[in-house]
N, CA, C, O and CB atoms as a CASP TS submission, in Angstrom:
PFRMAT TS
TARGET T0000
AUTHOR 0000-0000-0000
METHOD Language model
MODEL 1
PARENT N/A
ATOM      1  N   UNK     1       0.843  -1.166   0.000  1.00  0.00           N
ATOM      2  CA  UNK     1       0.000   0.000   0.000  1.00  0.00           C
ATOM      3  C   UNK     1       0.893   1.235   0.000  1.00  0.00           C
ATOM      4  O   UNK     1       1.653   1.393   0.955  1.00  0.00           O
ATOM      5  CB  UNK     1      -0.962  -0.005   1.213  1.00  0.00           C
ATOM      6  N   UNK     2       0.866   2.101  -0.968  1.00  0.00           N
ATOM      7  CA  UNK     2       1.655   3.397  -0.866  1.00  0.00           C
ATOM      8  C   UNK     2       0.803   4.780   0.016  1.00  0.00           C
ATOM      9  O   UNK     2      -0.350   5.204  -0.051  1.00  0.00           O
ATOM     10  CB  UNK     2       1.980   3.842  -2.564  1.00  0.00           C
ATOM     11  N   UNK     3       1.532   5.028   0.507  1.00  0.00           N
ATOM     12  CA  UNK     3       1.249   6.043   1.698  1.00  0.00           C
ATOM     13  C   UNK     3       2.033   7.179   1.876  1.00  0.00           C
ATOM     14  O   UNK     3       3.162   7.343   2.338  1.00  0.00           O
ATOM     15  CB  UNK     3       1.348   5.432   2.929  1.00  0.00           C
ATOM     16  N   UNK     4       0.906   8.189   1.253  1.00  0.00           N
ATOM     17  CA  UNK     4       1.613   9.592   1.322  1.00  0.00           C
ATOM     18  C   UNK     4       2.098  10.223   2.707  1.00  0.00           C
ATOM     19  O   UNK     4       1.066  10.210   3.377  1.00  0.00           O
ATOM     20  CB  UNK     4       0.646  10.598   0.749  1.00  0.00           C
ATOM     21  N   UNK     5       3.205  10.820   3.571  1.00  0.00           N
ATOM     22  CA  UNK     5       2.595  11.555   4.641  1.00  0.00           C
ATOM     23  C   UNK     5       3.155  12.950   4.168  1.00  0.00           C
ATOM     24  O   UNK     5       4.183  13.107   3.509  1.00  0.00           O
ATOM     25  CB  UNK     5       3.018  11.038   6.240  1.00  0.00           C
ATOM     26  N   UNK     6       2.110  14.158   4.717  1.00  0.00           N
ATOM     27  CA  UNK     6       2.248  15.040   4.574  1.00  0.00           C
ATOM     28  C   UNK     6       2.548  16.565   5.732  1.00  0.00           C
ATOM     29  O   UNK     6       1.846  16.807   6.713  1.00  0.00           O
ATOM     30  CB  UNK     6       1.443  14.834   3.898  1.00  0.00           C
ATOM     31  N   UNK     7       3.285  17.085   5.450  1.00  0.00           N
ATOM     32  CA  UNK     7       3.027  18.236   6.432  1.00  0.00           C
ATOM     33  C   UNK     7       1.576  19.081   6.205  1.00  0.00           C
ATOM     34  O   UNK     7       0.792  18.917   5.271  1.00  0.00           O
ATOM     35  CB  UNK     7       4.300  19.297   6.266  1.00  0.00           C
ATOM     36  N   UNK     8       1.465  19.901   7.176  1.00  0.00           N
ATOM     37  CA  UNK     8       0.484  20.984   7.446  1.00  0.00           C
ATOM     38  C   UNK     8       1.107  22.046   6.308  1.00  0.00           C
ATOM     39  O   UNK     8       0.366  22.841   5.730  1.00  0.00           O
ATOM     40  CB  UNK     8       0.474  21.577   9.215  1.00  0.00           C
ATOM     41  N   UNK     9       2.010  22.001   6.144  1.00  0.00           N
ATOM     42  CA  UNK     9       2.057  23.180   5.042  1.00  0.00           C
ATOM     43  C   UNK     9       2.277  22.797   3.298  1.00  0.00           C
ATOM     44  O   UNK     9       2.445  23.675   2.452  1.00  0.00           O
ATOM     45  CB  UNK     9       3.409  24.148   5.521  1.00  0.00           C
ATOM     46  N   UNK    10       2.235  21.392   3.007  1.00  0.00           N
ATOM     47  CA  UNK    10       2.415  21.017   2.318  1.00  0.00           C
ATOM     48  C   UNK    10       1.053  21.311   1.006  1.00  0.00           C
ATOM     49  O   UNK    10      -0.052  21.757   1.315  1.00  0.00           O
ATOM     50  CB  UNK    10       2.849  19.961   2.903  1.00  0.00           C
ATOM     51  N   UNK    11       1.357  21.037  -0.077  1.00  0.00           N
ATOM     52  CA  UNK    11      -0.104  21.192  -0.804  1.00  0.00           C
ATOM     53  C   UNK    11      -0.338  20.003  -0.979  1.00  0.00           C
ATOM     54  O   UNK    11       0.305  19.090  -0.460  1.00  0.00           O
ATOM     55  CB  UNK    11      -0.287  21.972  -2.156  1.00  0.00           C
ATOM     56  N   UNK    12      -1.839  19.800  -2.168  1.00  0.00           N
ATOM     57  CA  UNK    12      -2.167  18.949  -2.615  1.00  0.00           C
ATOM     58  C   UNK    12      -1.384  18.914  -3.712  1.00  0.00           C
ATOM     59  O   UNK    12      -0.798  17.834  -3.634  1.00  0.00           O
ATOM     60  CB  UNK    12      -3.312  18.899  -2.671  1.00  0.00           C
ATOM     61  N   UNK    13      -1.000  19.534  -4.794  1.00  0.00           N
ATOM     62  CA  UNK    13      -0.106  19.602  -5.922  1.00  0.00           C
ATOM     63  C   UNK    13       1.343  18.536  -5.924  1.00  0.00           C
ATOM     64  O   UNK    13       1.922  17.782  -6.706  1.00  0.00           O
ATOM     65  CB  UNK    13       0.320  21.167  -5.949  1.00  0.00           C
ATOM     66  N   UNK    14       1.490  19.094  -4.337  1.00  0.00           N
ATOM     67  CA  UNK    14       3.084  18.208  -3.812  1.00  0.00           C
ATOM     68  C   UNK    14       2.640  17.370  -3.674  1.00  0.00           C
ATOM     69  O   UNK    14       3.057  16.534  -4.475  1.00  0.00           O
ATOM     70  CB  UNK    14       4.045  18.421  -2.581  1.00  0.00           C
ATOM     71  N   UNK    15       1.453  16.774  -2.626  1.00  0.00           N
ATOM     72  CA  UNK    15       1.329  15.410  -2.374  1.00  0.00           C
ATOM     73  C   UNK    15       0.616  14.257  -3.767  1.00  0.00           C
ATOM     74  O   UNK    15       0.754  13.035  -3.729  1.00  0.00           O
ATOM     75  CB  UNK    15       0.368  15.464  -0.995  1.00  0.00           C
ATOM     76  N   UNK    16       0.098  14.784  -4.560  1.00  0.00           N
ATOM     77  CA  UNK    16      -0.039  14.171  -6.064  1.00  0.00           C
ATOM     78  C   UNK    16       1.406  14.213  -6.807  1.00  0.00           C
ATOM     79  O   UNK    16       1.458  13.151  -7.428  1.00  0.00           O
ATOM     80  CB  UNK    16      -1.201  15.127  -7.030  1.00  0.00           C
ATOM     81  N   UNK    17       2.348  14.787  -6.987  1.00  0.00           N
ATOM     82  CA  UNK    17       3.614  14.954  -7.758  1.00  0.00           C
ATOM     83  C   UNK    17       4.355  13.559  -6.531  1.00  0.00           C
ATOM     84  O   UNK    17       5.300  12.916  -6.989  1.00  0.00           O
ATOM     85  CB  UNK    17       4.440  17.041  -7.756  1.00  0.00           C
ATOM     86  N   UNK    18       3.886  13.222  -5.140  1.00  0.00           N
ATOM     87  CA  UNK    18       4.969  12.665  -4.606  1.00  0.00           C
ATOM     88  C   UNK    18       4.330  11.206  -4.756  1.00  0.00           C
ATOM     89  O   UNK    18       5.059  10.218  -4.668  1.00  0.00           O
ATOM     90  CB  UNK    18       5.427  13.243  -3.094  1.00  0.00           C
ATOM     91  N   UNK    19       2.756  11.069  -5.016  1.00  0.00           N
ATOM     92  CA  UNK    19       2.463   9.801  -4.815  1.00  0.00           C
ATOM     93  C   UNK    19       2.201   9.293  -6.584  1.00  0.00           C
ATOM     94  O   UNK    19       2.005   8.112  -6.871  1.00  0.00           O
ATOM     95  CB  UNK    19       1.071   9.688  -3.638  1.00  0.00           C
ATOM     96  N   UNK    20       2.244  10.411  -7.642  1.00  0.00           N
ATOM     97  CA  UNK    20       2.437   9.435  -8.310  1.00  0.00           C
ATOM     98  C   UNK    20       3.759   8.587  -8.697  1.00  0.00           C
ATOM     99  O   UNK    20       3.915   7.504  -9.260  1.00  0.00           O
ATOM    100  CB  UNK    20       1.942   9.810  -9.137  1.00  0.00           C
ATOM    101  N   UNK    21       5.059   9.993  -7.898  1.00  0.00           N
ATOM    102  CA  UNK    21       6.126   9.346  -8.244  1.00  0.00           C
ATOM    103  C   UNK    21       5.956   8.051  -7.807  1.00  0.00           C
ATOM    104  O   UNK    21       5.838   7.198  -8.687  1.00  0.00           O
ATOM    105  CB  UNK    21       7.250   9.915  -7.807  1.00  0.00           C
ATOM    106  N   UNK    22       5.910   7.656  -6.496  1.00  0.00           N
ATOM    107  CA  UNK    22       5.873   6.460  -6.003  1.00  0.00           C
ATOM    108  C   UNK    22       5.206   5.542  -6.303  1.00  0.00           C
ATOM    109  O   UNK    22       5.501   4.388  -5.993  1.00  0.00           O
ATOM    110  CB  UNK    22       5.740   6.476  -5.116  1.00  0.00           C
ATOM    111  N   UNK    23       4.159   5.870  -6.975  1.00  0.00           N
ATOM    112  CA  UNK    23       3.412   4.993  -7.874  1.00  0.00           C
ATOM    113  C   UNK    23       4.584   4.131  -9.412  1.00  0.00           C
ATOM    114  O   UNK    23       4.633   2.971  -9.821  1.00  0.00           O
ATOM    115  CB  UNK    23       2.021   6.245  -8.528  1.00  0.00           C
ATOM    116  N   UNK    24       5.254   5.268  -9.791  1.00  0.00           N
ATOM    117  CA  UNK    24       5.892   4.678 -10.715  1.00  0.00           C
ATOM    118  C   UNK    24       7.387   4.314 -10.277  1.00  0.00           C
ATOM    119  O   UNK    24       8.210   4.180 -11.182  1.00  0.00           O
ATOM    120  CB  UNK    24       5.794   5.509 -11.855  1.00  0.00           C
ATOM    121  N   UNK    25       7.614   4.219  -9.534  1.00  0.00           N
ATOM    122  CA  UNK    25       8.784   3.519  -8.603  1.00  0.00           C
ATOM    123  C   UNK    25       8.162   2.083  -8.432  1.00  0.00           C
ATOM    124  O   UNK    25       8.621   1.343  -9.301  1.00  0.00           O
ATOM    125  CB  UNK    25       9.075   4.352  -6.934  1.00  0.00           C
ATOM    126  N   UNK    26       7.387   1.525  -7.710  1.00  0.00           N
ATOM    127  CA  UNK    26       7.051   0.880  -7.321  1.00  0.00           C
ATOM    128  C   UNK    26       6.375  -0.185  -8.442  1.00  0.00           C
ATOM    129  O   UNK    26       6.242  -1.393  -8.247  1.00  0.00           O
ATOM    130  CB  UNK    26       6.562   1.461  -6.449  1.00  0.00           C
ATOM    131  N   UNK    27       6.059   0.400  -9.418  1.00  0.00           N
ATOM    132  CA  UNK    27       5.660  -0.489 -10.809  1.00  0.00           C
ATOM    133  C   UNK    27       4.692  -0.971 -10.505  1.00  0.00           C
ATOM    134  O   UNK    27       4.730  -2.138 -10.896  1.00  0.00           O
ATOM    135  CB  UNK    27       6.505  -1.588 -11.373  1.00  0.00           C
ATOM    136  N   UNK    28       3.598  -0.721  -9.908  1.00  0.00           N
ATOM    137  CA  UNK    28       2.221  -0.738  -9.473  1.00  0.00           C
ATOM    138  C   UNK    28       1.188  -0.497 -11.023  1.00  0.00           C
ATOM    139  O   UNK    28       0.243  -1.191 -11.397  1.00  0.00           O
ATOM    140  CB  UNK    28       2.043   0.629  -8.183  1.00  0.00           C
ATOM    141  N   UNK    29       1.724   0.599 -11.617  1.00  0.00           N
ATOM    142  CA  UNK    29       0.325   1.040 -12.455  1.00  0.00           C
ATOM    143  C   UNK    29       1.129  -0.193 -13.771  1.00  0.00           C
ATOM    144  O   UNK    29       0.257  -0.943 -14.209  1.00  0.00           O
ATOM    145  CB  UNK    29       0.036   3.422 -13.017  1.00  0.00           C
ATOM    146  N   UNK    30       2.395  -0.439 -14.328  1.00  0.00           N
ATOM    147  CA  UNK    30       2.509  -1.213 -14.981  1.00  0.00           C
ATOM    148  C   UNK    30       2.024  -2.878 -14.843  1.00  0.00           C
ATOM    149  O   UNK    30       1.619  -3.685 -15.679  1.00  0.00           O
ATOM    150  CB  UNK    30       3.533  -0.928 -15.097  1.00  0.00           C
ATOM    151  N   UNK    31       2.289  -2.970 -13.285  1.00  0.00           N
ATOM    152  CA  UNK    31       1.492  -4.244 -13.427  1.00  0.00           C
ATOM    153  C   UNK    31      -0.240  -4.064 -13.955  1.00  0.00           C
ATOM    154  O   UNK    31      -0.914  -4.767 -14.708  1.00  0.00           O
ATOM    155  CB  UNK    31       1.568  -4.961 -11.852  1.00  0.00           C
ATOM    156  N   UNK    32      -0.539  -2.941 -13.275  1.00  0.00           N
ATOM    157  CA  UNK    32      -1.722  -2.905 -13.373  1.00  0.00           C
ATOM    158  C   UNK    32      -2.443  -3.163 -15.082  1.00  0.00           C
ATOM    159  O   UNK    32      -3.176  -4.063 -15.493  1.00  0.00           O
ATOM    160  CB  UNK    32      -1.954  -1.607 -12.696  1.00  0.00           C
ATOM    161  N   UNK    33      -1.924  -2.085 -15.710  1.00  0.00           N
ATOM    162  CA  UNK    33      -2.018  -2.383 -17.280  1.00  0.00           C
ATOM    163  C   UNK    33      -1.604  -3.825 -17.710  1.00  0.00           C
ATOM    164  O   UNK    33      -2.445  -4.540 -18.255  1.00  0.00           O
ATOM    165  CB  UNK    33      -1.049  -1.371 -18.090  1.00  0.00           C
ATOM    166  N   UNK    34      -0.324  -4.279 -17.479  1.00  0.00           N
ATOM    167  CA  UNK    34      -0.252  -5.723 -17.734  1.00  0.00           C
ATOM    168  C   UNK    34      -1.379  -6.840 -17.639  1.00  0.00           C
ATOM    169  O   UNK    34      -1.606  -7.734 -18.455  1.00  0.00           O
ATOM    170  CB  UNK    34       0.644  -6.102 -16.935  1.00  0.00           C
ATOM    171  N   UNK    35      -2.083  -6.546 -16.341  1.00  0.00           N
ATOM    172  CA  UNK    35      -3.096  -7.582 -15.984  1.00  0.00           C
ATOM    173  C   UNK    35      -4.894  -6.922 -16.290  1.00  0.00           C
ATOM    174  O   UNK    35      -5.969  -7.201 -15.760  1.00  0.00           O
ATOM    175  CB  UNK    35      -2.747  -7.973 -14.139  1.00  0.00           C
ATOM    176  N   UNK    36      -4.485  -5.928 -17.432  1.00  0.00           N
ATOM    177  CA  UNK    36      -5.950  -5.574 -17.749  1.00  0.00           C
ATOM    178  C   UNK    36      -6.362  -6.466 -18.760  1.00  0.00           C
ATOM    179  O   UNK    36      -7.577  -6.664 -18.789  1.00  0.00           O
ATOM    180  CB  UNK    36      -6.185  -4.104 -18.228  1.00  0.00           C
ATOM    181  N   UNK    37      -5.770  -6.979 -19.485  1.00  0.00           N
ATOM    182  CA  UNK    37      -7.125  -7.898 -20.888  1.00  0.00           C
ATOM    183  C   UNK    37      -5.947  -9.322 -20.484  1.00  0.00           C
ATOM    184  O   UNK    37      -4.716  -9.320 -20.490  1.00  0.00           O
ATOM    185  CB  UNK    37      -7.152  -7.006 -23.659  1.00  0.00           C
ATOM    186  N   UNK    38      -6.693 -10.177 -20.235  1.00  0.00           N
ATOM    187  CA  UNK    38      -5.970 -11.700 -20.409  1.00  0.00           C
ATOM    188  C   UNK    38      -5.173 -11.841 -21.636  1.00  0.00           C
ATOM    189  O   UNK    38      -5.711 -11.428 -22.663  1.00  0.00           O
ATOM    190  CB  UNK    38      -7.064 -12.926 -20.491  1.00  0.00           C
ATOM    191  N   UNK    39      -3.772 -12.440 -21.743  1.00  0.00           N
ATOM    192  CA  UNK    39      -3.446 -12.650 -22.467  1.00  0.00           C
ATOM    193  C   UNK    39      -3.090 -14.408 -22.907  1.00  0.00           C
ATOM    194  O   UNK    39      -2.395 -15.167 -22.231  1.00  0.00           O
ATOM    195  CB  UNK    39      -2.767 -11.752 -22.351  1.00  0.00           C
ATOM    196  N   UNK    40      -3.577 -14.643 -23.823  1.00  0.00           N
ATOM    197  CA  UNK    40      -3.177 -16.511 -23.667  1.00  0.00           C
ATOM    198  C   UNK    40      -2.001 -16.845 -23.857  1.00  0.00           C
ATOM    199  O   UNK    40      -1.442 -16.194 -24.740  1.00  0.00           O
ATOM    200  CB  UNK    40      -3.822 -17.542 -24.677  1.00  0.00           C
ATOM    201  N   UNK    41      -1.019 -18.111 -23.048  1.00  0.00           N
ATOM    202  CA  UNK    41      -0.154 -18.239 -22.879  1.00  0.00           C
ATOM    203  C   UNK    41       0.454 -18.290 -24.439  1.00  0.00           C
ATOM    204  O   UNK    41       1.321 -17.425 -24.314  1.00  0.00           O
ATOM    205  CB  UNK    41      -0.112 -19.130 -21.960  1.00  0.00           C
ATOM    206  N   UNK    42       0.559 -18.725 -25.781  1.00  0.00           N
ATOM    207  CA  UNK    42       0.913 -18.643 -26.380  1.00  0.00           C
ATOM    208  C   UNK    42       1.192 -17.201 -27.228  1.00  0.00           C
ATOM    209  O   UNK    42       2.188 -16.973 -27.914  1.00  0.00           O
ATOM    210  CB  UNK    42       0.500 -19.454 -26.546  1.00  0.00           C
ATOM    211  N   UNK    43       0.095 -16.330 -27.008  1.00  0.00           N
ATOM    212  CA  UNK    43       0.140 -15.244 -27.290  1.00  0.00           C
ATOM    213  C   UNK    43       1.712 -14.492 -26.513  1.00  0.00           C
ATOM    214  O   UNK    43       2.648 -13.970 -27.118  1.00  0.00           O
ATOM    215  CB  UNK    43      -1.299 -14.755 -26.897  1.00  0.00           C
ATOM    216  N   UNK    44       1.538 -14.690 -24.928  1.00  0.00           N
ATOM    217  CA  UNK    44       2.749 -14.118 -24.272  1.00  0.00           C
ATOM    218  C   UNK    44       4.084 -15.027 -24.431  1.00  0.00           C
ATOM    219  O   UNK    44       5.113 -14.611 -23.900  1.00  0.00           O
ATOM    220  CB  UNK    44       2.420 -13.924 -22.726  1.00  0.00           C
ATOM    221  N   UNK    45       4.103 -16.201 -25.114  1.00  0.00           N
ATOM    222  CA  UNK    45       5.109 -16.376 -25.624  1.00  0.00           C
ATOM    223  C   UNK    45       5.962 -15.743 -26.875  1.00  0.00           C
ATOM    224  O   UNK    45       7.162 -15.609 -27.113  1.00  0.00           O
ATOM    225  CB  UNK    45       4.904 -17.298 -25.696  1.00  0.00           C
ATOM    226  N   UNK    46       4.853 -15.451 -27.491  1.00  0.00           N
ATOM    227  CA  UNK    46       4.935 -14.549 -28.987  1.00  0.00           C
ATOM    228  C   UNK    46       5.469 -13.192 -28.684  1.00  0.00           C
ATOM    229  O   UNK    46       6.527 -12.869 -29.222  1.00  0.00           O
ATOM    230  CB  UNK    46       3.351 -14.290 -29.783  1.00  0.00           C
ATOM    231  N   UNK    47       4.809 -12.283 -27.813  1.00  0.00           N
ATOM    232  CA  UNK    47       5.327 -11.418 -27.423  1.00  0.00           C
ATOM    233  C   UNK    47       7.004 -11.336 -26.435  1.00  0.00           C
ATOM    234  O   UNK    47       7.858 -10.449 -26.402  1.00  0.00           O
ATOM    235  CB  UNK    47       4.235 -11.055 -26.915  1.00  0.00           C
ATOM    236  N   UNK    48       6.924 -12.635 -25.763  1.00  0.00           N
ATOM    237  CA  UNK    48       8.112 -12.420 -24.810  1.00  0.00           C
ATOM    238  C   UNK    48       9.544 -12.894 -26.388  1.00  0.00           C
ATOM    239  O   UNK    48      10.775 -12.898 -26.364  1.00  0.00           O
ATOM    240  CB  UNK    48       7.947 -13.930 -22.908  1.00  0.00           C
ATOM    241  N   UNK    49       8.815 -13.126 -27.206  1.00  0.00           N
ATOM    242  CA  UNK    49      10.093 -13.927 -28.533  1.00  0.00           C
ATOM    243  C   UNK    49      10.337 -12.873 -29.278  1.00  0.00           C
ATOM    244  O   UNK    49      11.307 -12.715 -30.019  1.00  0.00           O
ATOM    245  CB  UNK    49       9.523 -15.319 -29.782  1.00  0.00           C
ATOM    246  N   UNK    50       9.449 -12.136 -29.085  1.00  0.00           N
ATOM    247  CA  UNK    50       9.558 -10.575 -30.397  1.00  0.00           C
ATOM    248  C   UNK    50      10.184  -9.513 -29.497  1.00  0.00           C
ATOM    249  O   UNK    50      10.933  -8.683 -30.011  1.00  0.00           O
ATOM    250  CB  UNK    50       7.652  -9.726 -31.127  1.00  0.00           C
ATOM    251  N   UNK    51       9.941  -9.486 -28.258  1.00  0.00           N
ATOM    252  CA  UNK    51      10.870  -8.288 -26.966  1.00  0.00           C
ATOM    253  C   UNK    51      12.055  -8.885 -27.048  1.00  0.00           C
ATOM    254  O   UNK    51      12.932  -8.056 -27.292  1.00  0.00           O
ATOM    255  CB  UNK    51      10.365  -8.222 -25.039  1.00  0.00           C
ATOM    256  N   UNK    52      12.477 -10.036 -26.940  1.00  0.00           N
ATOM    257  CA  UNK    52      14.316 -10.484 -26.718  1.00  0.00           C
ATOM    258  C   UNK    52      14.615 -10.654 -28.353  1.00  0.00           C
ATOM    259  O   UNK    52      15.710 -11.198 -28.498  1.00  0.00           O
ATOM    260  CB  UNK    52      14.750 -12.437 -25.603  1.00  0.00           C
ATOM    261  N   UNK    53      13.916 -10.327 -29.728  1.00  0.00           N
ATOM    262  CA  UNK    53      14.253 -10.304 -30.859  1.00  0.00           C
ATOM    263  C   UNK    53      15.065  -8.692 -30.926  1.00  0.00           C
ATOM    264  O   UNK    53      16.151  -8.303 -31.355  1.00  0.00           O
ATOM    265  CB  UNK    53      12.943 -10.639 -31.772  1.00  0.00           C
ATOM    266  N   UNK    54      13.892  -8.043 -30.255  1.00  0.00           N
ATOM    267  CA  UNK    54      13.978  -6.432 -30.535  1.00  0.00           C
ATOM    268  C   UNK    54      15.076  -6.003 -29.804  1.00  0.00           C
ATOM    269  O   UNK    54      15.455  -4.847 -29.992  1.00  0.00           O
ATOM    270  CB  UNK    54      12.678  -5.534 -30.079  1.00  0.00           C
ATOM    271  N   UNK    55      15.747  -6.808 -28.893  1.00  0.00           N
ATOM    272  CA  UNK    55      16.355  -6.318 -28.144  1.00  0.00           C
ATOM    273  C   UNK    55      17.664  -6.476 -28.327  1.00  0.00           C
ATOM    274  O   UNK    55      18.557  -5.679 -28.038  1.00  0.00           O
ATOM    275  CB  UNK    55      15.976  -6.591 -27.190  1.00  0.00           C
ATOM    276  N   UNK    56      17.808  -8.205 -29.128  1.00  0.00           N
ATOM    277  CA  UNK    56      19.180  -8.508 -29.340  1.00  0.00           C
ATOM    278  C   UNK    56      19.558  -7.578 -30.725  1.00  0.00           C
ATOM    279  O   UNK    56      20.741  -7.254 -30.837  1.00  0.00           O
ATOM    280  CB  UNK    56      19.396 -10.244 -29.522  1.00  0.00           C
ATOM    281  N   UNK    57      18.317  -7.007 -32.098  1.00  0.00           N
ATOM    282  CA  UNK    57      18.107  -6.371 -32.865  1.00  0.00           C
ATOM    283  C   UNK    57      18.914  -4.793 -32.146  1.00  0.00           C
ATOM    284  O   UNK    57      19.868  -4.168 -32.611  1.00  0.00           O
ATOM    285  CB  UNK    57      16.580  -6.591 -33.197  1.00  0.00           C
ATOM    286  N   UNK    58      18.347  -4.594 -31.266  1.00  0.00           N
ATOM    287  CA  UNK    58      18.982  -3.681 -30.632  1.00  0.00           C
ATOM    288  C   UNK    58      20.687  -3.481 -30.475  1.00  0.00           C
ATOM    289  O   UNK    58      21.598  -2.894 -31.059  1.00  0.00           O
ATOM    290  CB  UNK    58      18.411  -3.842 -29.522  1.00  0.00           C
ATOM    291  N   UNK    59      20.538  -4.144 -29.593  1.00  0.00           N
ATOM    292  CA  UNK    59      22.219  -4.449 -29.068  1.00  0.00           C
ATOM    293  C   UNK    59      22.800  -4.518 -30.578  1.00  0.00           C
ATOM    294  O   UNK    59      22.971  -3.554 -31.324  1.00  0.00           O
ATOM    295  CB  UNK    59      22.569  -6.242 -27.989  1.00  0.00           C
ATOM    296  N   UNK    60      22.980  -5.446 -30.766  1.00  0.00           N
ATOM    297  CA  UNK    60      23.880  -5.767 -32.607  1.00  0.00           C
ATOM    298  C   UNK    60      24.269  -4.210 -33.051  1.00  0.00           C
ATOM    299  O   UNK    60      25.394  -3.710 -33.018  1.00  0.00           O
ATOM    300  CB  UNK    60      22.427  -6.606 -34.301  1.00  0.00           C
ATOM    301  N   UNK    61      22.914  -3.529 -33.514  1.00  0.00           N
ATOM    302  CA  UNK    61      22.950  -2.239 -34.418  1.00  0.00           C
ATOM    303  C   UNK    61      23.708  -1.569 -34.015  1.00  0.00           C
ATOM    304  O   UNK    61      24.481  -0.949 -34.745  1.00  0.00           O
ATOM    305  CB  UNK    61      21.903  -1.461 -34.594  1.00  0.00           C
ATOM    306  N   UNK    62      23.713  -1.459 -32.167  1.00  0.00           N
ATOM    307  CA  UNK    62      24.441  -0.539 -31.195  1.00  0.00           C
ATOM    308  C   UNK    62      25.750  -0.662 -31.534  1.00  0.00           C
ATOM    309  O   UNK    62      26.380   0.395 -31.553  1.00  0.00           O
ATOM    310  CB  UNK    62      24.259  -0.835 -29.705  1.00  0.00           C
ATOM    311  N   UNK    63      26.541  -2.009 -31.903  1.00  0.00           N
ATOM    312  CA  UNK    63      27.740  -2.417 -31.580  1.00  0.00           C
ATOM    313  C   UNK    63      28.049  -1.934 -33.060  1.00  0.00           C
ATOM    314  O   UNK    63      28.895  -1.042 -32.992  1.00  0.00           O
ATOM    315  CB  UNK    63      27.992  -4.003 -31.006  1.00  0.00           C
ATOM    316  N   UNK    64      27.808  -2.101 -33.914  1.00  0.00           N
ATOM    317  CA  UNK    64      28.247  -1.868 -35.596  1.00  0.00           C
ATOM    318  C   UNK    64      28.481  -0.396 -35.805  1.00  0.00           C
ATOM    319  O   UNK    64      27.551   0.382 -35.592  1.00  0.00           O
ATOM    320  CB  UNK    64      26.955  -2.355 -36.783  1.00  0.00           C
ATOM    321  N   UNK    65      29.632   0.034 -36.198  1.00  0.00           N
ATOM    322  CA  UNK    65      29.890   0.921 -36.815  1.00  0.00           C
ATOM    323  C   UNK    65      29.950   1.284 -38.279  1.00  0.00           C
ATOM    324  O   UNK    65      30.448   0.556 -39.138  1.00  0.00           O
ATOM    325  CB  UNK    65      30.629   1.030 -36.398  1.00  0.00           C
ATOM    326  N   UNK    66      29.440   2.389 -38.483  1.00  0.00           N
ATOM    327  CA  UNK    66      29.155   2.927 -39.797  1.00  0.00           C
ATOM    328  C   UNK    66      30.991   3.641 -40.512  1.00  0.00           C
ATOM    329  O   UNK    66      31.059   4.163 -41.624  1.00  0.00           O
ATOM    330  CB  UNK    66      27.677   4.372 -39.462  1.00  0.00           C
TER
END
């Protein structure tokens, strides 16, 4: 559970700027999106084969000089 505390002189502005940081520290709203539409296991295999494609795609390009 994330838990703002605040001073008496603090605003609401600060305490929204501090809890969404912590919201995205904590990787709360990404799980959250992750677990909004079911995905079937073959489907998230497909996807987890095309993220470590894109990635080794990545790396390679990085290393090659023009």
């Amino acid at each position: 559970m994330i838990e703002v505390r605040l001073s008496d002189t603090d605003s609401l502005e600060r305490a929204l700027k501090v809890f969404k940081k912590k919201l995205q520290k904590s990787g709360l709203l990404r799980e959250l999106r992750r677990r909004r539409h079911y995905v079937k296991p073959s489907e998230a295999r497909a996807l987890k084969t095309a993220a470590a494609q894109r990635r080794a795609r990545k790396k390679t390009d990085t290393k090659e000089t023009w």
